[in-house]
C-alpha positions as CSV (number, residue, x, y, z in Angstrom):
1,X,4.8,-59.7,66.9
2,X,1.2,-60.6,65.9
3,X,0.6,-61.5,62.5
4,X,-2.5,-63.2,60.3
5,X,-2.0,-66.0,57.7
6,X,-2.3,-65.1,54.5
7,X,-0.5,-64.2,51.1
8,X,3.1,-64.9,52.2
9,X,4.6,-67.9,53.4
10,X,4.7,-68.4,57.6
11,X,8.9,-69.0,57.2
12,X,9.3,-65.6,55.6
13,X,6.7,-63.6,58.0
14,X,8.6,-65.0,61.2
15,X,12.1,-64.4,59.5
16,X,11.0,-60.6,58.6
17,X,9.6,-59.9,62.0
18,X,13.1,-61.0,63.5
19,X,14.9,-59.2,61.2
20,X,12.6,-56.4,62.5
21,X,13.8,-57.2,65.9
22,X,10.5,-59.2,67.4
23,X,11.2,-61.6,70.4
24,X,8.8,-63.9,69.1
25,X,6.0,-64.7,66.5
26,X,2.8,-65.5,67.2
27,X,0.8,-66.3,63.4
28,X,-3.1,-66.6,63.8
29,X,-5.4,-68.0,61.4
30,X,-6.8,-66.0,58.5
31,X,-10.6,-66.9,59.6
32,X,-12.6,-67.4,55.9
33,X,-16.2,-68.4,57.1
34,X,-17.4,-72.0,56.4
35,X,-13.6,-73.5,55.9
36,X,-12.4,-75.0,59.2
37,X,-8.8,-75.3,57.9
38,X,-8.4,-71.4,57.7
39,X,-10.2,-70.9,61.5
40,X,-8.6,-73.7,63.7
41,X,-4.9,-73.9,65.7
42,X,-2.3,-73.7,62.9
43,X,1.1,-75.1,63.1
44,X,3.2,-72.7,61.0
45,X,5.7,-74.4,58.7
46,X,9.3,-72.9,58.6
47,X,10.9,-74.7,56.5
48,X,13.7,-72.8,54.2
49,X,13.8,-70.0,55.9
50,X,16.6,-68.3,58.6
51,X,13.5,-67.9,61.4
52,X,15.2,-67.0,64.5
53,X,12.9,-66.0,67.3
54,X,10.4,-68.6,68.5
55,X,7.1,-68.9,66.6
56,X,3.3,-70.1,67.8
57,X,0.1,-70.6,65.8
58,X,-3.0,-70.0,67.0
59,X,-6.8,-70.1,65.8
60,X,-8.4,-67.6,64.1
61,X,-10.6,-66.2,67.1
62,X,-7.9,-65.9,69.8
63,X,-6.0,-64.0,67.4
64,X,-8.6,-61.7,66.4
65,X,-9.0,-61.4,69.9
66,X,-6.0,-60.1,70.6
67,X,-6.0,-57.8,67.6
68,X,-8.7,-56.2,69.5
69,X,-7.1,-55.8,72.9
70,X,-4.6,-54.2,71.1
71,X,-6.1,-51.9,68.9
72,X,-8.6,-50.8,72.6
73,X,-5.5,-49.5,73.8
74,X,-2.6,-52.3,73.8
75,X,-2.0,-55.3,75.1
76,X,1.5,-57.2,76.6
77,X,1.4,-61.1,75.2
78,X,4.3,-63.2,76.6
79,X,4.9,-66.2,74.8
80,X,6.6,-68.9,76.5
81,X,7.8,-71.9,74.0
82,X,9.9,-74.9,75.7
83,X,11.3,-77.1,72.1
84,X,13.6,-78.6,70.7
85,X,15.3,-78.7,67.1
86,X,15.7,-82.4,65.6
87,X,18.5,-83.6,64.2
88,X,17.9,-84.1,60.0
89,X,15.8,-87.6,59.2
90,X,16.1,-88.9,56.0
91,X,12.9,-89.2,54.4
92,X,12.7,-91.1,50.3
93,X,10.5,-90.5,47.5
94,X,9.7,-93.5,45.6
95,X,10.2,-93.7,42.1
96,X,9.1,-96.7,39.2
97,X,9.1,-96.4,35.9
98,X,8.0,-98.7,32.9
99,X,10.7,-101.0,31.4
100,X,9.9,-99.5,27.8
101,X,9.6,-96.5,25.7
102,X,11.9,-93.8,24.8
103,X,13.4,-92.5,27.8
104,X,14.3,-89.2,25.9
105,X,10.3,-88.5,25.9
106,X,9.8,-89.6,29.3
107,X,6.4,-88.7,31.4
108,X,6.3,-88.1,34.7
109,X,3.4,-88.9,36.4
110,X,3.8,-87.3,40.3
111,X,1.8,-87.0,43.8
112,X,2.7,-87.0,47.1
113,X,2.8,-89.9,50.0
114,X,2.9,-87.6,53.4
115,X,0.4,-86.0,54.6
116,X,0.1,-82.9,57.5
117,X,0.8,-83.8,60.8
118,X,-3.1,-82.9,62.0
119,X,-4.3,-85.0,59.2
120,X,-4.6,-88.8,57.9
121,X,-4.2,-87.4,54.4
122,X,-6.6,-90.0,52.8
123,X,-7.9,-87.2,50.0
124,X,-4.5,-85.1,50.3
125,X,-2.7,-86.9,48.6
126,X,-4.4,-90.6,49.0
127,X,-6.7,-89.9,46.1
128,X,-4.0,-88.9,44.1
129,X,-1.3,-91.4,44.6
130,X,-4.1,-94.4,44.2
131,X,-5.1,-93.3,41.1
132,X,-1.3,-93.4,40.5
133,X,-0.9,-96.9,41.9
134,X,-4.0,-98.0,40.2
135,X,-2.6,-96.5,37.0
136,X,0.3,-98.0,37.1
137,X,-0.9,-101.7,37.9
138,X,-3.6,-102.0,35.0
139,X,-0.7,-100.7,32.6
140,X,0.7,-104.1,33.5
141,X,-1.6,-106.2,33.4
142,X,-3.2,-105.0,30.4
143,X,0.4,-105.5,28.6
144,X,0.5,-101.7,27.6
145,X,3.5,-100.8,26.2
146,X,4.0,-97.1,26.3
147,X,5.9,-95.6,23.3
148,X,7.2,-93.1,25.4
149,X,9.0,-93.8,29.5
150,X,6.2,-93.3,32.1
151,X,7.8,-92.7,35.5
152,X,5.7,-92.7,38.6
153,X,7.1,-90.8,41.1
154,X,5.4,-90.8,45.0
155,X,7.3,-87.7,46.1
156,X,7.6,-87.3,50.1
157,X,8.3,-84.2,52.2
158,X,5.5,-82.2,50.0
159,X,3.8,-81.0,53.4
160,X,7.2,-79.3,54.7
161,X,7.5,-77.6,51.5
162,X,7.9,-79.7,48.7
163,X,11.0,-80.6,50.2
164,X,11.0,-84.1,47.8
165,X,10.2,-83.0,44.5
166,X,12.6,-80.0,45.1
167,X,14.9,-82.5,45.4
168,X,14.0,-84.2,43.1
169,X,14.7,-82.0,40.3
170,X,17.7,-80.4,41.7
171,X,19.9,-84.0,41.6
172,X,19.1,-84.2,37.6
173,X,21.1,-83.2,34.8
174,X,20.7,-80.7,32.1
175,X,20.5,-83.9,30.0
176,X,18.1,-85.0,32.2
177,X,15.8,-82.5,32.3
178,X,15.9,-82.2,28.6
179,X,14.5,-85.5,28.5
180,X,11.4,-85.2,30.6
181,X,8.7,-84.0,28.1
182,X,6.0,-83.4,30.5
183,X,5.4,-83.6,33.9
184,X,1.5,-84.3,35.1
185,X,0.6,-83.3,38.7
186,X,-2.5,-85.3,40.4
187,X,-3.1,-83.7,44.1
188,X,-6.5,-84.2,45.9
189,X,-8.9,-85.5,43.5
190,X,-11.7,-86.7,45.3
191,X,-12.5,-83.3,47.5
192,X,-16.2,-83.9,49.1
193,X,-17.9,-81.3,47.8
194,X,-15.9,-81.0,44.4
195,X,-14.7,-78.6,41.5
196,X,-12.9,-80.0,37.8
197,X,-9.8,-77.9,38.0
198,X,-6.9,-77.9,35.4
199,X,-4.3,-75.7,35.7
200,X,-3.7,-72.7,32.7
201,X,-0.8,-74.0,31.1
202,X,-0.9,-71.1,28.7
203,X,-1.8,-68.5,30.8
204,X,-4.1,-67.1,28.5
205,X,-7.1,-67.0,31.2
206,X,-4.8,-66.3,34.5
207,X,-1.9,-64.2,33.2
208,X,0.6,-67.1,34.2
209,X,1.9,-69.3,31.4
210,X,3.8,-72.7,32.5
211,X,7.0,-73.7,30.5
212,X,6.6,-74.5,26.3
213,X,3.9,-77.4,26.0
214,X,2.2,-76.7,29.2
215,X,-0.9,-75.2,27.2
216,X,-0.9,-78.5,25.3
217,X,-1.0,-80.4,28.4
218,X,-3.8,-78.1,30.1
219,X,-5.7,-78.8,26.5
220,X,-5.5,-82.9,26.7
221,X,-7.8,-82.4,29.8
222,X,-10.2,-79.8,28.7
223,X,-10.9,-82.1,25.2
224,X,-11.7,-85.6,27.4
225,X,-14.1,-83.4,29.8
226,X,-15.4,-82.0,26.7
227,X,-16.3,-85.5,25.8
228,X,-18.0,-86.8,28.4
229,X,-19.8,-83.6,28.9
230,X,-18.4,-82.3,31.4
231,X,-17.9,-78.9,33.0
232,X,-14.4,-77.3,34.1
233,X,-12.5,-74.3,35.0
234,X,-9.4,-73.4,34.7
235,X,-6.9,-72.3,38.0
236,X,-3.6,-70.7,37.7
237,X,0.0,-72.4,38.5
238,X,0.4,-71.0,42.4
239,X,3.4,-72.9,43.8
240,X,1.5,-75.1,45.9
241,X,1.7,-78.8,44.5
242,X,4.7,-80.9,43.0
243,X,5.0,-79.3,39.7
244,X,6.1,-76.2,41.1
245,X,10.1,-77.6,40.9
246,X,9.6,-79.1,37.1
247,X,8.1,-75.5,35.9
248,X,11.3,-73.7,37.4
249,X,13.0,-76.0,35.5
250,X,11.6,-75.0,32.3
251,X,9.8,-78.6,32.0
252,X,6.1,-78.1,31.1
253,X,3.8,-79.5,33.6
254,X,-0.2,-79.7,34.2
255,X,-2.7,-81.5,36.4
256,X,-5.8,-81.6,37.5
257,X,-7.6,-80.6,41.3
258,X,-10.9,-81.2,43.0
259,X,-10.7,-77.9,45.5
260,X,-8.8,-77.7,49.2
261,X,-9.9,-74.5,51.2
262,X,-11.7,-72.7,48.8
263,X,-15.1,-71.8,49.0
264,X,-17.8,-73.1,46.2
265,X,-19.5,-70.7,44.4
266,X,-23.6,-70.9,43.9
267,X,-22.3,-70.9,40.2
268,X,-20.3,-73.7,40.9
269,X,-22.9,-75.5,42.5
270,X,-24.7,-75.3,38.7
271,X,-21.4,-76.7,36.9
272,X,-20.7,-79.3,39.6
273,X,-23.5,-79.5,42.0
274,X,-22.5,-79.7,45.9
275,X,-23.3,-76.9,48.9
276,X,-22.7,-73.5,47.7
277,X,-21.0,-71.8,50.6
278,X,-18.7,-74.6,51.9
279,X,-15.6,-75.8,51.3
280,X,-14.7,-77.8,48.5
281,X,-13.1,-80.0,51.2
282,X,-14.0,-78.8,54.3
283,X,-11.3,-81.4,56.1
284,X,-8.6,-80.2,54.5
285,X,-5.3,-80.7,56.5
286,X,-8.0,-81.8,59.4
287,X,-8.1,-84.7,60.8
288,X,-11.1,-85.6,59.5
289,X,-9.8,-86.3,56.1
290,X,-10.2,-89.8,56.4
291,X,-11.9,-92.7,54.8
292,X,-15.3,-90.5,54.8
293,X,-13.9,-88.2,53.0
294,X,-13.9,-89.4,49.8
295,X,-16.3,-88.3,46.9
296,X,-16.3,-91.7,44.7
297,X,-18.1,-89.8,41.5
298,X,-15.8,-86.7,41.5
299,X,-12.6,-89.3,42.2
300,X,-13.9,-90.9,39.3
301,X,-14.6,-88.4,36.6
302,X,-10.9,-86.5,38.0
303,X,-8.7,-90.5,37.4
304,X,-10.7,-90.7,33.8
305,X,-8.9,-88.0,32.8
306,X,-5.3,-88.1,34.5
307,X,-5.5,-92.0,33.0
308,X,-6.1,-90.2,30.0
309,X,-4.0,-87.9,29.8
310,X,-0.8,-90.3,31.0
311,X,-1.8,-92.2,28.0
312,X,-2.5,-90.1,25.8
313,X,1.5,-88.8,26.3
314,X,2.6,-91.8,26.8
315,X,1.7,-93.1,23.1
316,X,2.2,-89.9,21.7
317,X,4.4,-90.1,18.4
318,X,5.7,-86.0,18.9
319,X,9.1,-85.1,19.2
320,X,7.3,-81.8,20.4
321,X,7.1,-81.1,23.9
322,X,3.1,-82.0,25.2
323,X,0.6,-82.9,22.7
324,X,-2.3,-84.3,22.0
325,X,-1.8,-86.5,19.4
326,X,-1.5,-89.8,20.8
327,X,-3.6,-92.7,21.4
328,X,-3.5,-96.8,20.9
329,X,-6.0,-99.6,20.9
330,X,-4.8,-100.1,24.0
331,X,-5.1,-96.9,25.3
332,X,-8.7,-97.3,24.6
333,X,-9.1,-100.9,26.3
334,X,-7.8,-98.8,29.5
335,X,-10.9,-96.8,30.4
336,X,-12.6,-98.0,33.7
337,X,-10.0,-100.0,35.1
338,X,-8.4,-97.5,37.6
339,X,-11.1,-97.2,40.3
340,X,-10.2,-96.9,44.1
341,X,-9.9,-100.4,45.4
């Protein structure tokens, strides 16, 4: 069977087209002009899903190829796979958390250490996890003493389907769940040709609302961007990062995002700047998302604010779920000591 990417995930296409009694799957890409990552080979991820025939990606112009032959009057495609199946490996996500604060408000502060096989992963998630790093280094050594538990948490398996922050959630308690007040998401933050995302916590612009306190959370990142005069737009929650297993769990959640795939608007060109007509990060899962790949002005203006923010919940004095009531001399002495080293 023959299908495109797109919509649904590539487990459940290959494990309906078996049920529908396909000998094998072949999954091309979706093809979106100007984004390499949605015309190149793909390499379909399975994961959580009872796929029993053999599956293949392919790029997008083989595939539409083949769409053609078929639709000129048919076409017979033998696919041929020689594989194996691995045993399980054992894979950690790697967790630190102040010494202070009141664990019953805890923040957790999460990104992602793997990256895709095709890819060095140095903007997804390197961007993200250094600012996390960085964060977490200049809170001690400035002698911050957060009112409330920060918990980092470097999450692995996020490629194969979120597989460690799933995980993650599912090992904790009611008790424990009840005690994590927010949970603040930082994935890809220094995309080459950059948006300011935050995610609708309250729905109120995208029709999806996260958990109680997630609109607070979304609003701690529009009011610093409105400080330093900056421009944003809101995305909705879409299942894609590590908040996705905190939300189901009814623990409000937020973050910020530079672009992946998408394509930049001309109007987004007069908020941000950048190349109307390209990717936002045009290496995205690509092997080219290396070193180069870094924009240093958009990974600073996106770690201002999640520094922000993790402070700003971290020295809140609410018992409520998110706000944006918090702040400390310290908190202040902060600012501009979490670049990219």
């Amino acid at each position: 069977m023959l299908l495109q990417r797109g919509t649904c995930d590539f487990g459940l296409k290959a494990e309906i087209a078996g049920a529908e009694g396909a000998a094998a799957a072949v999954i091309f890409n979706e093809g979106t002009i100007g984004a390499p990552d949605r015309n190149d080979v793909l390499i379909p991820t399975l994961t959580g899903y009872d796929v029993t025939i053999p599956v293949v990606g392919t790029d997008y112009a083989t595939g539409r190829s083949l769409v053609d032959l078929a639709n000129d009057g048919g076409v017979t495609l033998r696919v041929k796979v020689d594989g194996f199946i691995n045993e399980d490996v054992e894979t950690n996500n790697v967790i630190a958390e102040t010494p202070g604060g009141r664990a019953d408000r805890t923040v957790v502060v999460g990104g992602h250490l793997d990256s895709v096989y095709t890819g060095p992963g140095i903007n997804d998630d390197g961007s993200g996890v250094s600012t996390m790093l960085e964060t977490a280094e200049e809170m001690h050594e400035l002698g911050i003493t957060p009112r409330n538990k920060v918990r980092f948490i470097f999450f692995s398996g996020e490629e194969q389907g979120l597989l460690g922050s799933d995980y993650y959630v599912s090992q904790l308690t009611k008790g424990q769940i009840k005690d994590i007040s927010v949970m603040l998401d930082f994935d890809m933050l220094a995309s080459p040709n950059y948006a300011r995302f935050i995610y609708d916590g309250n729905g109120d612009e995208h029709g999806f609302a996260g958990p109680n306190g997630s609109g607070n959370i979304e609003q701690v990142f529009k009011d610093f961007w409105d400080s330093q005069g900056l421009a944003y737009e809101t995305i909705p929650f879409d299942g894609r990062p590590n908040y996705d297993a905190f939300t189901t769990a009814g623990i409000p959640a937020g973050g910020i995002f530079a672009g992946a795939e998408g394509i930049k608007t001309e109007r987004q060109v007069q908020l941000y700047g950048g190349t109307a007509g390209v990717a936002f990060d045009k290496c995205y899962h690509q092997l080219c998302d290396n070193l180069t790949n870094i924009n240093n002005q958009g990974l600073s203006e996106h770690s201002d604010a999640a520094v922000h923010a993790i402070l700003t919940f971290a020295q809140t004095q609410s018992s409520i779920n998110g706000t944006g009531k918090g702040g400390s001399k310290k908190a202040k002495d902060f600012k501009g000591h979490h670049k990219m080293r």
